[in-house]
PAGUBA-218635 format. One line per field, with one value per residue (C-alpha): residue in three letters; x, y, z. Coordinates in steps of 0.001 Angstrom, whole numbers. Each point is the difference from the previous one (the first is absolute). Example, Ala and Ser with C-alpha at 12.3 -4.5 7.8 and 13.67 -1.06 7.14 Angstrom:
BEGIN
residu: [Ala:Ser]
xx: [12300:1370]
yy: [-4500:3440]
zz: [7800:-660]
***
This chain:
BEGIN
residu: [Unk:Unk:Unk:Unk:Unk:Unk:Unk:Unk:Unk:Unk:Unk:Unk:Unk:Unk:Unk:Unk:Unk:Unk:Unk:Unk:Unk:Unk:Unk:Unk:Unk:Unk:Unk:Unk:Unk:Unk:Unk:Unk:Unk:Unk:Unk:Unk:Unk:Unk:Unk:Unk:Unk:Unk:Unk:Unk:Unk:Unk:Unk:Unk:Unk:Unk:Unk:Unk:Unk:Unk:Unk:Unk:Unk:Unk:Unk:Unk:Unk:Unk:Unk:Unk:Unk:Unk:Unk:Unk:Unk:Unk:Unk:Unk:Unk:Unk:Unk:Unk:Unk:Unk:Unk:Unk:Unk:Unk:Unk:Unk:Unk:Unk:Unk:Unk:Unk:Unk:Unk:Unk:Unk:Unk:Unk:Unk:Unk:Unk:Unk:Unk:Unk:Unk:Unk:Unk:Unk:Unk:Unk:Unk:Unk:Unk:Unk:Unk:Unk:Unk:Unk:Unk:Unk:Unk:Unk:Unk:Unk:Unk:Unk:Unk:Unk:Unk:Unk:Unk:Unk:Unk:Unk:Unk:Unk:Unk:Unk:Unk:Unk:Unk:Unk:Unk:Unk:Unk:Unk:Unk:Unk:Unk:Unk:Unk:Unk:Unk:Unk:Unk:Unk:Unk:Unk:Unk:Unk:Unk:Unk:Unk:Unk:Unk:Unk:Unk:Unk:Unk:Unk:Unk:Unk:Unk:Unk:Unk:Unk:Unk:Unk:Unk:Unk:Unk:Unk:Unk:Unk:Unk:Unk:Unk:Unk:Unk:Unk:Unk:Unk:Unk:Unk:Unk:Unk:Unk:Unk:Unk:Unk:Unk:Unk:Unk:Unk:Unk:Unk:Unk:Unk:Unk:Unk:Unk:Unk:Unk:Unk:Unk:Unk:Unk:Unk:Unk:Unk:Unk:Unk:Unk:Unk:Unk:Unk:Unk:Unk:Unk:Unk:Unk:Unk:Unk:Unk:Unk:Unk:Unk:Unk:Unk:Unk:Unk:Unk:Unk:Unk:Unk:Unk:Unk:Unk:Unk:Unk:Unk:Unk:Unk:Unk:Unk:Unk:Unk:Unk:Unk:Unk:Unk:Unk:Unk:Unk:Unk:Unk:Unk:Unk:Unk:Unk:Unk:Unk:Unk:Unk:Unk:Unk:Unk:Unk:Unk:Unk:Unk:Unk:Unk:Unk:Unk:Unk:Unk:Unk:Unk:Unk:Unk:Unk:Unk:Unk:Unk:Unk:Unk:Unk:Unk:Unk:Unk:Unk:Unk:Unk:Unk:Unk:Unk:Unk:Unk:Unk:Unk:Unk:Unk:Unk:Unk:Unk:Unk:Unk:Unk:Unk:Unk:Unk:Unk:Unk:Unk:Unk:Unk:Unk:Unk:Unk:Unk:Unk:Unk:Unk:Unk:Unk:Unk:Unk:Unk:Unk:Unk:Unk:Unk:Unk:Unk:Unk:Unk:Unk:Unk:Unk:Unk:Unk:Unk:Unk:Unk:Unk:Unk:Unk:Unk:Unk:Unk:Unk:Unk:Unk:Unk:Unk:Unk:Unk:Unk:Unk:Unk:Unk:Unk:Unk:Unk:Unk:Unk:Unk:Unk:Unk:Unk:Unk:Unk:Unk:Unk:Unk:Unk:Unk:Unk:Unk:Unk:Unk:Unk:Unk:Unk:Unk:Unk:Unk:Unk:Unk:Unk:Unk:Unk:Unk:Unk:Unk:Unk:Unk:Unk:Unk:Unk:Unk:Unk:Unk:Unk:Unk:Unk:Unk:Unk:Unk:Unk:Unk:Unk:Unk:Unk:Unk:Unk:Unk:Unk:Unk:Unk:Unk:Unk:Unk:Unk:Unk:Unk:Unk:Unk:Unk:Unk:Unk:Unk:Unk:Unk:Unk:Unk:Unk:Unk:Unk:Unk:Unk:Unk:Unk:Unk:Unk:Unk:Unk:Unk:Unk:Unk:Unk:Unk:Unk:Unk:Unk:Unk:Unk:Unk:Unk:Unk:Unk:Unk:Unk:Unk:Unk:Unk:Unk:Unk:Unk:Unk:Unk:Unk:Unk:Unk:Unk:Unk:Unk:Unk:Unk:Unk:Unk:Unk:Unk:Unk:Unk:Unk:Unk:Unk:Unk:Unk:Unk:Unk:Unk:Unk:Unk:Unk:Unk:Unk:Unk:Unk:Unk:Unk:Unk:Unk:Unk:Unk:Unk:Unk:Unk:Unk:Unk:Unk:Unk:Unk:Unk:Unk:Unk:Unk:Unk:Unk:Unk:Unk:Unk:Unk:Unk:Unk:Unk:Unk:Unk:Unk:Unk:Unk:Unk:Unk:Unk:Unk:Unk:Unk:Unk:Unk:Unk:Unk:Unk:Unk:Unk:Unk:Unk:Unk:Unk:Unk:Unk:Unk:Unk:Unk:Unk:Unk:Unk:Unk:Unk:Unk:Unk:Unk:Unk:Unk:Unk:Unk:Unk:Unk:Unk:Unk:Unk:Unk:Unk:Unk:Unk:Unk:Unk:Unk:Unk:Unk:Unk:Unk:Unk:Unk:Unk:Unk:Unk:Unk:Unk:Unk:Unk:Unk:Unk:Unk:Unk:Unk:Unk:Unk:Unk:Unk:Unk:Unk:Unk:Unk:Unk:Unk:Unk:Unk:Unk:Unk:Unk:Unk:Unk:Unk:Unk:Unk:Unk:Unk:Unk:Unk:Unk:Unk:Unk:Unk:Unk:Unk:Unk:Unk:Unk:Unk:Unk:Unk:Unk:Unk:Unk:Unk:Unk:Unk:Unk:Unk:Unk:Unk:Unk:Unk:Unk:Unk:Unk:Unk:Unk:Unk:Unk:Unk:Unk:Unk:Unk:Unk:Unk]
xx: [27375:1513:3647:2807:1814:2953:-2111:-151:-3093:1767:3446:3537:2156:1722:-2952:-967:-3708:-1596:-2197:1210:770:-1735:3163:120:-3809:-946:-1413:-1530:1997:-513:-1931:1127:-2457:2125:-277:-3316:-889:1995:-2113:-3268:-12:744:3247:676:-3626:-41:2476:-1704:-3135:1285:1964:-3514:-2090:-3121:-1509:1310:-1254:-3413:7:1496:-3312:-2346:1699:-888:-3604:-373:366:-3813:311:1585:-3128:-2397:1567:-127:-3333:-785:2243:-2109:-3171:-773:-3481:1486:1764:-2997:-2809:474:462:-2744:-2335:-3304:-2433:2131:1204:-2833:-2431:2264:1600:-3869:-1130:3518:-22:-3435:208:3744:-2310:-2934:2896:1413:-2801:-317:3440:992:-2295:1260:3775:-951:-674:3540:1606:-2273:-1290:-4120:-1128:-602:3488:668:-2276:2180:3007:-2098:-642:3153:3222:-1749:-914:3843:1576:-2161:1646:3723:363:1441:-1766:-2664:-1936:939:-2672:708:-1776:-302:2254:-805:4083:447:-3056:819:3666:-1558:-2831:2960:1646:-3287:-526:3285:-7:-3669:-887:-3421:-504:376:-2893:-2212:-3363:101:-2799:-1207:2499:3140:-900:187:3232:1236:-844:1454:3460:11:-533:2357:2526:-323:177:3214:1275:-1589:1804:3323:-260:-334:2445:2783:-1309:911:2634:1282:-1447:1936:3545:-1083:-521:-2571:3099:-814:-3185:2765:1077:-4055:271:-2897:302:-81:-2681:-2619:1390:-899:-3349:-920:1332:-2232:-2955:381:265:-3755:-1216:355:-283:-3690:-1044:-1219:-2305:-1021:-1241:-1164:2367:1735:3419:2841:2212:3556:2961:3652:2258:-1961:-3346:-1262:-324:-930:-3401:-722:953:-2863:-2513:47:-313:-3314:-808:-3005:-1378:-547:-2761:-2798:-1434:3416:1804:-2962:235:3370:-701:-2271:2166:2853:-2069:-1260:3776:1760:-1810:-300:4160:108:-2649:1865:3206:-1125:-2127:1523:97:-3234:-1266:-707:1196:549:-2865:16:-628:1172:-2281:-2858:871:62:-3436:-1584:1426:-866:-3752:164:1044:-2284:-3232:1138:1050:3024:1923:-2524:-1244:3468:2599:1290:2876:-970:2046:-2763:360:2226:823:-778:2358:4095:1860:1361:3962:2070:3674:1185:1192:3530:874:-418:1874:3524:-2172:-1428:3230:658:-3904:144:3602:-1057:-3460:1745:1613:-2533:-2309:2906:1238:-4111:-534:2817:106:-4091:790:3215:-2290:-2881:2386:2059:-3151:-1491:3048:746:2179:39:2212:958:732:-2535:-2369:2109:-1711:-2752:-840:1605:-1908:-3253:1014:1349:-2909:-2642:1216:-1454:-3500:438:706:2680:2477:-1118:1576:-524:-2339:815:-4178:-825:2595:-1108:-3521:241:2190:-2351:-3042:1734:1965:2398:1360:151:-3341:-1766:971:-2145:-2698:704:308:-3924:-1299:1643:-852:-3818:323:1879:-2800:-3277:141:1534:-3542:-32:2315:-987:-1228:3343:1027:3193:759:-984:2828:2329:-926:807:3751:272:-1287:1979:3194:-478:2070:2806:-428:245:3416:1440:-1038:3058:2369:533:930:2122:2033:324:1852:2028:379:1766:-3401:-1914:1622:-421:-3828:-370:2244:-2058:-3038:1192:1376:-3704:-2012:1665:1578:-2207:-186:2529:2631:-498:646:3466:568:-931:1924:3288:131:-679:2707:2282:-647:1107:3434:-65:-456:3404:1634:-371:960:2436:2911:-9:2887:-908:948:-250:-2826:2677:-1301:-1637:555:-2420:1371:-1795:531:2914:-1580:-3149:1946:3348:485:-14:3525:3010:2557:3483:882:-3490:-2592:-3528:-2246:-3034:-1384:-3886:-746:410:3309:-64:1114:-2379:1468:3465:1750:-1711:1042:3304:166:-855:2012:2523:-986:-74:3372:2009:473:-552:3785:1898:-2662:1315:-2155:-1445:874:-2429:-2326:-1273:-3387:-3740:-459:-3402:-1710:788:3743:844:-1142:2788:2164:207:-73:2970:1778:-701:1603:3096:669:-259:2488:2482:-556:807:-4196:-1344:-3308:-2974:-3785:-2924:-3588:443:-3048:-433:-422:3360:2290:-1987:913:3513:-158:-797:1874:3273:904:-390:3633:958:-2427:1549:-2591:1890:-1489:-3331:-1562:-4059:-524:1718:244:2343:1790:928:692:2569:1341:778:1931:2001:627:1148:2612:1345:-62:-1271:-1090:-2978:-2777:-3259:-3777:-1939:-3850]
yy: [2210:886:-147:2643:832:-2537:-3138:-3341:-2502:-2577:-1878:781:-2900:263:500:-2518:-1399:-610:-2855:-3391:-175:-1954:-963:-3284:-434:-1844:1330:-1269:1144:3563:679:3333:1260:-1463:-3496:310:657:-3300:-2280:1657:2043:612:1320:631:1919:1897:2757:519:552:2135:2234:-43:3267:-417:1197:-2818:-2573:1292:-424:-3345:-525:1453:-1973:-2878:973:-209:-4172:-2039:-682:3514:1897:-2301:870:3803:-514:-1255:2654:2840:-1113:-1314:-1461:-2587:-1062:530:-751:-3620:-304:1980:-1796:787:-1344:1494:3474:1106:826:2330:1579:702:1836:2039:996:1200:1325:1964:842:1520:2507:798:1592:3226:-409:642:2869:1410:-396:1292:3607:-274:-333:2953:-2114:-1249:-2185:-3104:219:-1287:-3251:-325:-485:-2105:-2293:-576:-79:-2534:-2447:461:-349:-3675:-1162:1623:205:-2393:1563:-2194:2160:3229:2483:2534:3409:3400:806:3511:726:-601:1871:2943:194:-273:2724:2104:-536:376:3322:1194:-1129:1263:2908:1026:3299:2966:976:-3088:111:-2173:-1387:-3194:-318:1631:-2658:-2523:884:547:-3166:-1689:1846:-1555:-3249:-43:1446:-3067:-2502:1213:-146:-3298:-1177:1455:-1777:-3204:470:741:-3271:-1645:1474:-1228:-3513:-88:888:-2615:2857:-1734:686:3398:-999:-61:3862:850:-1351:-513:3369:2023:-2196:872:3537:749:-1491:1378:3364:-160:-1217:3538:1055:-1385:1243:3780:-489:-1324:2978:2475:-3014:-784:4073:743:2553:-55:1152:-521:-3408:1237:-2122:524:369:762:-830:-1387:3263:1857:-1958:624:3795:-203:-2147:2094:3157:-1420:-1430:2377:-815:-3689:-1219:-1846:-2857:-1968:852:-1747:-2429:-305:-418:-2799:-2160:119:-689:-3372:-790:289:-2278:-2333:246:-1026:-2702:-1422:-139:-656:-3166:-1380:-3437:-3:1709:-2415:2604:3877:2654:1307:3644:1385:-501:-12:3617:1011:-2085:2238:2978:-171:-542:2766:2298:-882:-582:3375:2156:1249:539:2289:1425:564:-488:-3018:-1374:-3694:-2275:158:-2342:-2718:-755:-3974:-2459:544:3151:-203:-1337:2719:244:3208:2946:-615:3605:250:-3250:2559:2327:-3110:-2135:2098:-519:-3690:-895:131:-1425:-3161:-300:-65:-2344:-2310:616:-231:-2826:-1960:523:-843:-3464:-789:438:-2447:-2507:-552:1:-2971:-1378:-61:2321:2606:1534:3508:739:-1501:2246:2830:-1656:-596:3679:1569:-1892:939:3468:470:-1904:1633:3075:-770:246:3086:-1265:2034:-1642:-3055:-2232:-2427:1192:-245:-13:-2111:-2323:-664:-395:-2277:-2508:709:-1210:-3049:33:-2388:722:2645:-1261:2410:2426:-1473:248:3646:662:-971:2600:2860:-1510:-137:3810:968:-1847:-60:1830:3302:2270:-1028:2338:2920:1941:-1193:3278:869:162:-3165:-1572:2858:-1730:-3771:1719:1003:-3545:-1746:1570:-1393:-2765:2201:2637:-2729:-689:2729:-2399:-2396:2979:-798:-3419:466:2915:-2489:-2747:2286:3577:446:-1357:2606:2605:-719:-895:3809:1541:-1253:853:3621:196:-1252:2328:2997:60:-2468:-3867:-716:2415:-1672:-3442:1681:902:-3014:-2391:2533:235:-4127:-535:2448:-2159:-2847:1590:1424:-3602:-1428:2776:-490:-4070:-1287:-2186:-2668:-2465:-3320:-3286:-3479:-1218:-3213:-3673:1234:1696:3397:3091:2985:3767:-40:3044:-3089:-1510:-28:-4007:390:-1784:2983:-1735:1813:1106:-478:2345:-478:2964:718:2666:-1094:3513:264:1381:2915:3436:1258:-2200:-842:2915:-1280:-3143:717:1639:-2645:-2379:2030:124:-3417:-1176:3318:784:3370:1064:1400:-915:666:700:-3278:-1147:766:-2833:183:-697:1515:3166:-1091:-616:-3431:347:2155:-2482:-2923:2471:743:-3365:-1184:2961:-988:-3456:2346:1238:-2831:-1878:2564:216:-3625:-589:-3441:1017:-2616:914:-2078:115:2363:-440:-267:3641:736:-2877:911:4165:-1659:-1756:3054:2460:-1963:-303:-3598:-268:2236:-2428:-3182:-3298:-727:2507:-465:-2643:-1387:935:1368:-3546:-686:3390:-396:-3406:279:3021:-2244:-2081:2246:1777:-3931:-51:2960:1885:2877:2311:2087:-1645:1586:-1299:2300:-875]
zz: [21577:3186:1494:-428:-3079:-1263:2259:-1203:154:-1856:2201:-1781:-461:3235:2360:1973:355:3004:-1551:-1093:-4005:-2368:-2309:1087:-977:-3207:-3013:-3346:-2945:-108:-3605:-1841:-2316:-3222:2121:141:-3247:-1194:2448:170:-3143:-3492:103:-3651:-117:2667:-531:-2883:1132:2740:-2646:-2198:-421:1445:-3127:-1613:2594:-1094:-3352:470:2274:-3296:-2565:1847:-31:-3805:295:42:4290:502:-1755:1794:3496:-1499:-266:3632:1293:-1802:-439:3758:61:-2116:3254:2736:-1987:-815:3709:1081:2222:-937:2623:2759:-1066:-3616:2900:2343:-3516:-1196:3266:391:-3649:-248:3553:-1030:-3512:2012:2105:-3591:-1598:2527:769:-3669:-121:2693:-938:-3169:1786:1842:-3909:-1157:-2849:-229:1763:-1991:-939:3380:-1156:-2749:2226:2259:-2927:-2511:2689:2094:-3144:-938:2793:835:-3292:1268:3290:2621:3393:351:3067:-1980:-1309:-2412:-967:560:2815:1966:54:-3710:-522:2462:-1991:-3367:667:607:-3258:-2263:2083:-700:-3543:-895:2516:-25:-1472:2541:-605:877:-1674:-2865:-2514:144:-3301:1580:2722:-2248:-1451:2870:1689:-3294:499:3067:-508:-2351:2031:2571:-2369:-1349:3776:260:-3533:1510:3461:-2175:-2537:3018:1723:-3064:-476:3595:-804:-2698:1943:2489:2844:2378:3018:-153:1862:3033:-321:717:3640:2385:1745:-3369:-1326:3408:615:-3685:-105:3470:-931:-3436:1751:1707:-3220:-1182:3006:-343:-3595:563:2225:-2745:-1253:3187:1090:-3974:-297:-3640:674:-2305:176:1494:-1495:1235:3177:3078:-1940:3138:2191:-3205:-151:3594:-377:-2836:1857:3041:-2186:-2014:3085:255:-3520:334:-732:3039:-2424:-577:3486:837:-2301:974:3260:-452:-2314:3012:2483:-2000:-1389:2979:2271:-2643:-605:3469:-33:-2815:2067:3113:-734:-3097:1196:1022:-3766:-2283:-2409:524:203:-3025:1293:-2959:-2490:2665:261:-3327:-898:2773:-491:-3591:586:2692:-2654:-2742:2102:1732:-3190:1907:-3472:-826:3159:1727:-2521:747:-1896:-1216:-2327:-3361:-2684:-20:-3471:-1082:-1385:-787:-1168:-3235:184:-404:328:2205:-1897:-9:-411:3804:1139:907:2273:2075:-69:3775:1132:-1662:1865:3763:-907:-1520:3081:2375:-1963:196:3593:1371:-2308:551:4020:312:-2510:2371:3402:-1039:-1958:3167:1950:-2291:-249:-3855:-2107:-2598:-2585:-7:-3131:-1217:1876:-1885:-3331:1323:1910:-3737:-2108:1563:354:-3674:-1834:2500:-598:-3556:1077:1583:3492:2874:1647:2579:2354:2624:2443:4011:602:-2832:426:3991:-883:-2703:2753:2702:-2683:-501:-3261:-635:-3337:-3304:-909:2155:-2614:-2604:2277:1042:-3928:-54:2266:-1315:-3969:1517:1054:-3294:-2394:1866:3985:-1413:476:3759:913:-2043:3692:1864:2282:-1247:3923:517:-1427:1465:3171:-1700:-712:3452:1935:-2749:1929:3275:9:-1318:3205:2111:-1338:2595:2982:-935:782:3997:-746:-2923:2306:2208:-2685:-2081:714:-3856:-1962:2646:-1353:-3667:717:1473:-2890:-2450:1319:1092:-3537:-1703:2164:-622:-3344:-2415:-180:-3140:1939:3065:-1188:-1917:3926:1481:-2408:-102:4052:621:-2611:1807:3349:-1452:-910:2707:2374:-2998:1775:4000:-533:2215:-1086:2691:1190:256:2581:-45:2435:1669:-808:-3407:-3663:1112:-24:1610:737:2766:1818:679:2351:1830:-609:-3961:-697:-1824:-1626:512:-3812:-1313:-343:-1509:-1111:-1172:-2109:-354:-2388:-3869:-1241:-2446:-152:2244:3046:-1507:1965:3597:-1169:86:3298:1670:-1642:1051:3594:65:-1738:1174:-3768:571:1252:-3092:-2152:-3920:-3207:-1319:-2954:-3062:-1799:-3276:-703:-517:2199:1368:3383:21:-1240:2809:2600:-1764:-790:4076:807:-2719:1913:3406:-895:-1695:3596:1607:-1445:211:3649:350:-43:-1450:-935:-1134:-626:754:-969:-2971:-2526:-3278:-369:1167:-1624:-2861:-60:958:-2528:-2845:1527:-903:3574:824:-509:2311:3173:-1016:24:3012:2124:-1117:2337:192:3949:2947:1307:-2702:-96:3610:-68:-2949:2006:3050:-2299:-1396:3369:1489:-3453:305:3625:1130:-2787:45:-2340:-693:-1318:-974:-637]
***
């Protein structure tokens, strides 16, 4: 705010103005908020349900569920295809839903493989994943273009827990049996993080916590997942040269692994940097293909699985297991795992792994669901997604499945194959059941490196995340800086760290934006009821005695103390200022907003100020209202809009003379 110390944007009651007045204009009946209330409202209700916990306002809302027309619209609200599928149209969308899902189900089965490496579990455990979340979350969820499954982030942060919970022995050669057991620990140790992630999910479904989709914003989301995708990428290099090095877990993990693989470098081994070598040079291109021309495809090359089908028969009409050591996948167990509920002795040591994880499945799931829903115009529910993304990780979990997620690749194919709706899932489910019972042996030879190289393709669209960063410098310079803090913070410490970082800094620049608002003084635009920012024009009508301002920020303790320095400023209450008068009432965040405001209209009217408010929301007549202060801002000065605020002020200012009166919005 500019202008010397002691000035004055609003006119005293003696000043002059140089623009005509509006008291001889004529208003409707100014309407207080009380006024209101008795016209357009329940009166008797209403401060009721302002002064009403919001717990209680819940368990009104589940009480009402138990009646036969409540439980029935339960039922809609939880059990969605009960809503889309008696509307689905079946000539116009089965086909599209039947190509995308078996398309999305062909990409899952050496996608979950692959994943499956990243979460240092076996392989088919990645099918498993592939399989049970997606069947779940078609009867659950409300994103009808989303596709769920492994997810290379979730798998990347999980591999990082199971190595930190079940090292591998120093000492590194194990039997086939210690392999076993091993492998076994493991798997165990990500379905406990997978039960956790759920159970918190439902946890937050259950607290109605969908809005805390909002304190994951955009920036965090990409910087994380572009950050991670390095992640994958250095991760994959040992399987790519054939060098068996150690995972590395921890801060600075990152430049660890590349100490490593430039150290082994010398020991890698020909046959799968070849191998590797080829499998790039066939996914790549065909990422691009994909992308370039996917309105010309009739569906998506499936380059994935053409890969691993020729890489496969490379290696067994070759014998490069045998002849040069190459690392293939083996048997794929057939059929289901056994349920088995997590060992619940280890839930407290993954509750910090299982936090972070929770998050991100939500924040990714929820932000991918919002994108294609307002892009085919319909709507979805966000904490329902919470039930829906727990559910399938808490009951997967139960077949020995790691944490999964809505997919960013997936998720894109499946709308640029045509789905339409959740049924795609089904269709998905059929592929990876047709691998599980019947396809397993076909992958027996699959080079390990092979689907090194599917982890590393799968992350192109997540690289290319970084080419939005001129144009978002160029529209806010604040969500720039959080983008490049979380990413800094992913790279070089680890990815649940970074997203602490990420999330703690964007919060911070949101306080920090409640603290640089400007209290503004407002004019009447002459011939009409508008009033705008007097500093947008010179010919914005001042009223000698009145002054209008404008505090467009929330009021709480964190900006109650600029508040009142430029209230101050602007009524010259600063001069001799004395110690407010104490309010009773509860010392929380809220409180000490009304609390200020119950003492700004103290000072006021012992400085001869008539002070009204306008435009306060429920929120605030309602911690008014159960802080025991609404007696202390009579009804009087409570008013629906500026319009009638200002208007009421003219009145009064016509009865009485020239006395200072202030609306304050």
């Amino acid at each position: 705010m500019s202008g010397l110390p002691g000035a004055r944007t609003c006119p005293g009651p003696g000043e002059a103005s140089d623009l005509k007045s509006p008291l001889g204009a004529k208003f409707r009946e100014p309407l207080t908020e009380t006024r209101f209330q008795q016209l357009f409202g329940d009166a008797e209700q209403e401060p009721e349900l302002l002064a009403e916990p919001r717990w209680s306002r819940l368990w009104r809302r589940r009480a009402s569920a138990c009646s036969g027309p409540g439980a029935w619209r339960l039922l809609l609200a939880r059990l969605p295809p009960l809503r889309w599928l008696p509307h689905y149209r079946w000539r116009a969308w089965l086909l599209g839903d039947a190509v995308a899902g078996l398309t999305v189900g062909i990409v899952h089965v050496p996608q979950g493989m692959a994943f499956a490496l990243l979460t240092s579990v076996p392989p088919v455990f990645g099918l498993y994943t592939s399989f049970f979340p997606v069947l779940i979350y078609t009867l659950l969820g409300t994103g009808r273009h989303l596709s769920t499954g492994t997810f290379a982030v979730l798998s990347l942060m999980t591999g990082s827990a199971v190595e930190r919970l079940v090292p591998e022995p120093l000492s590194g050669n194990l039997s086939g049996i210690e392999k076993e057991q091993l492998d076994a620990q493991r798997v165990g140790a990500a379905a406990a993080v997978a039960f956790g992630s759920g159970a918190l999910m439902l946890g937050m479904f259950a607290l109605q916590l969908g809005v805390l989709a909002t304190f994951l914003s955009e920036p965090v989301v990409k910087a994380l997942t572009s950050g991670a995708a390095l992640h994958v990428l250095v991760s994959q290099l040992p399987s790519l040269l054939g060098v068996p090095l150690p995972r590395q877990i921890g801060c600075f993990a990152l430049f660890k692994t590349l100490a490593a693989v430039l150290t082994a470098l010398p020991r890698s081994s020909p046959a799968e940097l070849t191998i590797s070598a080829l499998s790039l040079a066939l996914l790549v291109p065909v990422k691009e293909l994909n992308v370039r021309f996917r309105d010309r495809l009739p569906t998506p090359i499936p380059g994935e699985i053409a890969m691993v089908l020729l890489a496969s028969v490379l290696c067994f009409t070759s014998s490069l297991d045998t002849r040069y050591n190459v690392q293939i996948v083996g048997l794929l167990p057939g059929g289901f795992p056994q349920p088995l509920l997590p060992s619940l002795a280890e839930l407290p040591r993954i509750l910090a792994d299982s936090l972070p994880m929770a998050l991100v499945t939500f924040a990714v799931s929820a932000s991918l669901a919002s994108i294609y829903a307002d892009k085919y115009s319909y709507t979805i529910d966000s904490n329902q997604e919470l039930l829906a993304h727990g559910v399938s990780n808490l009951v997967s979990s139960l077949f020995s499945c790691f944490p999964n997620s809505a997919t960013l690749a997936t998720t894109s194919l499946l709308v640029d194959a045509g789905g339409n709706t959740q049924l795609a899932g089904l269709f998905s489910c059929m592929v990876v059941l047709s691998v599980l019972l019947w396809l397993g042996p076909l992958f027996y030879y699959l080079p390990k490196a092979v689907l090194a190289c599917i982890n590393i393709s799968s992350m192109r669209q997540m690289f290319f995340q970084m080419r939005e960063l001129p144009q978002l410098w160029r529209i806010s310079r604040v969500d720039f800086a959080v983008w490049m803090v979380t990413w800094v913070a992913v790279v070089t410490l680890s990815v649940d760290l970074g997203l602490a970082v990420g999330v703690v800094f964007s919060m911070m620049t949101v306080v920090c934006r409640t603290q640089r608002v400007q209290c503004l003084a407002l004019g009447l635009a002459e011939g009409t009821e508008l009033y705008r920012p007097l500093r947008e024009s010179h010919k914005l009508l001042q009223v000698p005695g009145l002054c209008i301002l404008s505090y467009p920020a929330p009021l709480y303790f964190g900006t109650r103390g600029q508040f009142r320095r430029v209230l101050e400023w602007h009524l010259g209450l600063g001069e001799g200022r004395k110690e407010a008068p104490k309010t009773d009432g509860p010392p929380d965040a809220d409180a000490a907003g009304a609390r200020e405001v119950v003492q700004l209209a103290s000072r006021c009217r012992d400085a001869g100020i008539h002070l009204l408010l306008a435009q306060c929301n429920a929120s605030v007549l309602g911690t008014l209202t159960q802080a025991g202060l609404l007696d202390r801002v009579t009804p009087e000065q409570l008013f629906v809009s500026v319009q009638d605020a200002a208007a009421h002020a003219l009145e009064r200012l016509e009865l009485n003379g020239p006395k200072t009166c202030t609306v304050w919005v």
